[in-house]
N, C-alpha and C positions, 0 to 999 in steps of 0.2 A: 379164032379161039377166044374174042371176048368175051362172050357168054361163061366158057367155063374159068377164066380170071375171077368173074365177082363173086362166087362165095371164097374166097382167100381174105375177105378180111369184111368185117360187120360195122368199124368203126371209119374216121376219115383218117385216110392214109397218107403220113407225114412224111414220111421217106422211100427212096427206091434207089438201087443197085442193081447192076450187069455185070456179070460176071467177064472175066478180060476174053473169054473164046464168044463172049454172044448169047450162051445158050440158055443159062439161068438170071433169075430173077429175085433179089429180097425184097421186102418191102416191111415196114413197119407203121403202126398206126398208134392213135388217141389211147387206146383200149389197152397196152403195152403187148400186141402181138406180132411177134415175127415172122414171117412168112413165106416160103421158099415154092419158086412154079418153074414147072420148064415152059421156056418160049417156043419148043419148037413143037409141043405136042399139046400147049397152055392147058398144061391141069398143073395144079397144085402140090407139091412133093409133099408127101406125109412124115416120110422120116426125114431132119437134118442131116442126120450120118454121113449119107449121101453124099451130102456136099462137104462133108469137113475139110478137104484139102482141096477145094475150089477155089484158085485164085480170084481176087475180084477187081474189075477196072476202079471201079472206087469204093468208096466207105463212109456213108452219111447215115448210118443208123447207128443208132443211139443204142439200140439191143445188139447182141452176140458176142461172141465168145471173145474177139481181138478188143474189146474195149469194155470187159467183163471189171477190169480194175477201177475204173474211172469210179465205178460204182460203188466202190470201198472207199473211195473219197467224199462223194456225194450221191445218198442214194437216188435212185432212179422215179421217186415219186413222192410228191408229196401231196396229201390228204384232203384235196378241196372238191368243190362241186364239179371239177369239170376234170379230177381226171388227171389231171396236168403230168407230166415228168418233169421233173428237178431239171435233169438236161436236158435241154432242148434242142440240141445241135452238135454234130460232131462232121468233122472233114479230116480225109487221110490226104497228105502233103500230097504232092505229084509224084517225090520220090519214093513214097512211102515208109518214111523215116519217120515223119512227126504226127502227132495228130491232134487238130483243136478241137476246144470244147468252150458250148457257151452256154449260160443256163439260165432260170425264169429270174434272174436277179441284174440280165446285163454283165455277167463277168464271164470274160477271156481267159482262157489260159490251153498252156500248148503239154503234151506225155508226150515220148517217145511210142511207135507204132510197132509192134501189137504193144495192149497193154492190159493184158488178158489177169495178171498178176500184178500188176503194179499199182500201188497202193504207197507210194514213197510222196515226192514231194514235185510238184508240175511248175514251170514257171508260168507265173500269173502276170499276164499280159496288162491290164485293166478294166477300165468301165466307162464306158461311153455311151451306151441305148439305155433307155429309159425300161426298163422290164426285159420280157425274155430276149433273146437271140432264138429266130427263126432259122434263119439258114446261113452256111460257112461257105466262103470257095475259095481255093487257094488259084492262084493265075498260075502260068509257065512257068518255071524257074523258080517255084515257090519264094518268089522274094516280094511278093505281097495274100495279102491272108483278106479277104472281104466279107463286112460281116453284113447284115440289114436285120435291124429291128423288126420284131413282131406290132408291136404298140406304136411308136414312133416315126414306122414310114424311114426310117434310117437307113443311109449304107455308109460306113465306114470302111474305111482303107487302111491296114497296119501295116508297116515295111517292118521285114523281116531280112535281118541278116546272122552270118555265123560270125560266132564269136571263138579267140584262141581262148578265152578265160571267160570262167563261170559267172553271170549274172547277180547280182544280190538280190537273190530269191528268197521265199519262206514256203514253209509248206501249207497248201488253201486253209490247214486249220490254223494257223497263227497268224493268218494277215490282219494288219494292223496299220494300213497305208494311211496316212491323212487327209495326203494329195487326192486320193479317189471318194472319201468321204466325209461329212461334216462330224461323223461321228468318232471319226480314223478307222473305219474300217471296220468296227462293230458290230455293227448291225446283220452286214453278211455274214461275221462270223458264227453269230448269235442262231442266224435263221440254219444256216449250216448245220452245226452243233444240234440247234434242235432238230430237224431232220434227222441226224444219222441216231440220234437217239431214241427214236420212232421206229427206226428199221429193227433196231435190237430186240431179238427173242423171235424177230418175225420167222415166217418158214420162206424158202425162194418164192422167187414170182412164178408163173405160170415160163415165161421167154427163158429163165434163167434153169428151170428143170428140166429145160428138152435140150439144154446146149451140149454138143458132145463138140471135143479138143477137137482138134486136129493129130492126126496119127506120130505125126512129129511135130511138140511142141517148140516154137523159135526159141532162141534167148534172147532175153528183155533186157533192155537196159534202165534202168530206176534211178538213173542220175536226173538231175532237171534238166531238161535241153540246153544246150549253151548256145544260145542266140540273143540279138540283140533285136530289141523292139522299139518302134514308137510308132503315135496316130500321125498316119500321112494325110489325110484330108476326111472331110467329114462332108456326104451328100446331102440336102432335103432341110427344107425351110418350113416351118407349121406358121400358116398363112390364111388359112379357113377359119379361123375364129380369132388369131390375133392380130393387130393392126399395129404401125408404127414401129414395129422390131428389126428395122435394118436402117442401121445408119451411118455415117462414117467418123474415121479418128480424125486428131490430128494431122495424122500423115495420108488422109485419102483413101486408107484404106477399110474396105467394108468390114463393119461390124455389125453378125447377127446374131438369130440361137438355130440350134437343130440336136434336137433329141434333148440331152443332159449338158449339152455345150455349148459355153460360150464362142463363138467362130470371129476370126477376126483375119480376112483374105486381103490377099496381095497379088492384086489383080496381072500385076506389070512379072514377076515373075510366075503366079499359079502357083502359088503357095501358100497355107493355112498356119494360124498359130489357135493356141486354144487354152478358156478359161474350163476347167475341167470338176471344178467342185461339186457340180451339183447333179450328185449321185447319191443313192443310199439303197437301203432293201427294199423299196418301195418305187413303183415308179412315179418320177416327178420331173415330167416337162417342164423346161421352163418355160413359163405364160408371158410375161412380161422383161423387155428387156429398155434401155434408153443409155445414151452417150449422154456426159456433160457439152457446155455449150464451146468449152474450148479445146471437145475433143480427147482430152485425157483419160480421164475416168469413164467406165460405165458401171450400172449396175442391172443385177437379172435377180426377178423372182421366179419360185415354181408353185407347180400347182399340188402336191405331197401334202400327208396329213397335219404334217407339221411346215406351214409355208417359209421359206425363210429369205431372205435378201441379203445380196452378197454385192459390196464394192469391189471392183477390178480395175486395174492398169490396161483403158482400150487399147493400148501401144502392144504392150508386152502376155496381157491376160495375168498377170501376178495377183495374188488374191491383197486385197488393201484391208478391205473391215468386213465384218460379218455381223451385220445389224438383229440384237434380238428379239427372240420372237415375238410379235404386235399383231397377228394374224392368226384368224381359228378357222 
C-alpha cells in the first residue's frame, strides 16, 4: 500500500501516530497538514469525523483537536521563509495525563492532556537547546521527559516527579525568569506576544477547519500540572569546529559546553551540574569555553547576535560576572 500513502502529504512529514487497535494512521507535515490513512486498506481517510473517537497509542502532533489549546497560548506559526510552526514538538505522557511542548525558541513546558480548551497557565519547565525542540519522549513511568534539539545535536533528560503542592509557576505570558536568560526572560516573552498578536483577526488554518470534537468531549483540567522538575543530564559535545572546550575543575571534574550549557560532570557518581545562562530568543551556542588555572572559575562565550561572556563558579556553575558587550 506504499504507493497509495504518498499523495497524503506534498510537504516533509514531521510527525506520525498509531492509533492503540493498529489500524489508523496521522501524520503531520512542514506545510501545517493533518492527515489521516487506513493502514489496512492504505488510502487516505478524507473525512476526520471518522476518526473522532479513535483512541491513539500516542500523540506527537502538534495539529488536532486534544492540543487545539496549546495554540491559544502560542500560535501555531510563525511568518518566515520556511514555513516554521511556533511549536515544534509535542509528547502525550505514557499515562496520558500530561502533555509536553517545545517550540522554535528551545522552551519546555508541560498542559494537562487533552488540552483541546485549555488556554490557562502550563508549568514551564525551561531552556536548555539552542533553537527549536525537534522531538519529545517520555521513557516508562513517565518520570523522565527526553528532549533533542533541532540545531544543537542535543538530548536532554528532565526528571519529572509529582508533587502534593503546586510549583511556583507563571503563565508562558508572564515569564520573566532570569535564571533562563540574560534578558530575564524577555525576549521569549516579547517574540511570543508578538506572535499571538499576528494571529488576531486571522481566519482558522486549513488543520484547524476540518477538526471535528470528539462525540464526547473529556473534562480538562486548567490547573498547572503539579510536578516537580529539574535538568538531569545533558548529551552532546560541538567539537567540529571548536577546539579546547573541555576541561577540568578543581575537584577533577569535567567541565564542558553542549547546546546553551555550561556542563560540569562527575564522573565517580554520573552526575551533571549546570551553568544555564546562556539562552535567549535567538539561538546561541556557546563557541567558546576555558577553566581558570586553578580550576575555580570558568568562563563561556556564544555565538548570538549579541555575543556576550559570562564568569562561572567551575565547582558549582553559579553565575559570578557577566562581562559587557565588546563583541559585534
Amino acid at each position: 500500500h506504499v504507493a497509495n500513502l504518498k499523495p497524503a502529504h506534498e510537504a516533509v512529514i514531521t510527525n506520525l501516530d498509531i492509533s492503540a487497535d493498529g489500524a489508523y494512521a496521522q501524520s503531520a507535515d512542514e506545510a501545517r497538514v493533518l492527515s489521516y490513512v487506513d493502514l489496512k486498506l492504505g488510502v487516505k481517510l478524507p473525512d476526520p469525523a471518522y476518526l473522532r473517537d479513535t483512541p491513539w497509542a500516542t500523540w506527537t502532533c502538534p495539529l488536532g483537536w486534544p492540543v487545539l489549546g496549546v495554540h491559544k497560548i502560542m500560535t501555531d506559526h510563525y511568518e518566515d521563509e520556511n514555513g516554521s510552526l511556533s511549536i515544534t514538538a509535542v509528547a502525550r505522557s505514557r499515562s496520558g495525563k500530561l502533555l509536553a511542548v517545545g517550540d522554535r525558541f528551545g522552551a519546555l513546558m508541560l498542559l494537562h492532556f487533552p488540552a483541546a480548551l485549555n488556554s490557562g497557565a502550563p508549568c514551564f519547565l525551561g531552556r536548555a537547546h539552542c533553537g527549536a525542540v525537534r522531538k519529545l519522549e517520555w521513557t516508562c513511568g513517565d518520570q523522565h521527559l527526553v528532549s533533542i534539539g533541532q540545531y544543537d545535536k542535543c538530548i536532554c533528560v528532565w526528571r519529572i516527579l509529582e508533587k502534593e503542592e503546586q510549583i511556583s509557576t507563571v503563565p508562558i505570558q508572564e515569564i520573566n525568569d532570569i535564571g533562563l536568560s540574560l534578558d530575564g526572560g524577555r525576549g521569549l516573552q516579547r517574540a511570543i506576544e508578538a506572535t499571538i498578536a499576528k494571529s488576531r483577526g486571522k481566519e482558522d488554518t486549513p488543520w484547524e477547519s476540518a477538526l471535528v470534537p470528539p462525540s464526547i468531549v473529556e473534562n480538562e483540567d486548567f490547573d498547572t500540572p503539579r510536578v516537580n522538575v529539574r535538568l538531569l543530564s545533558a548529551h552532546g559535545h560541538r567539537s567540529d569546529e571548536c577546539r579546547g572546550n573541555v576541561k577540568y575543575n578543581a575537584q577533577g571534574q569535567v567541565v564542558y559546553a553542549s547546546a546553551a550549557l555550561g556542563v560540569i560532570y562527575e564522573k565517580r557518581t554520573n552526575s551533571q551540574v549546570f551553568h544555564i545562562h546562556h539562552t535567549s530568543s535567538e539561538v546561541s551556542d556557546i563557541s567558546a569555553l576555558t577553566v581558570s588555572s586553578d580550576g575555580r572559575f570558568a568562563a563561556t562565550g556564544d555565538q548570538s547576535s549579541k555575543p556576550r561572556l559570562r564568569v562561572w563558579d567551575a565547582l558549582t556553575g553559579t553565575t559570578i560576572a557577566v562581562i559587557p558587550k565588546h563583541h559585534s
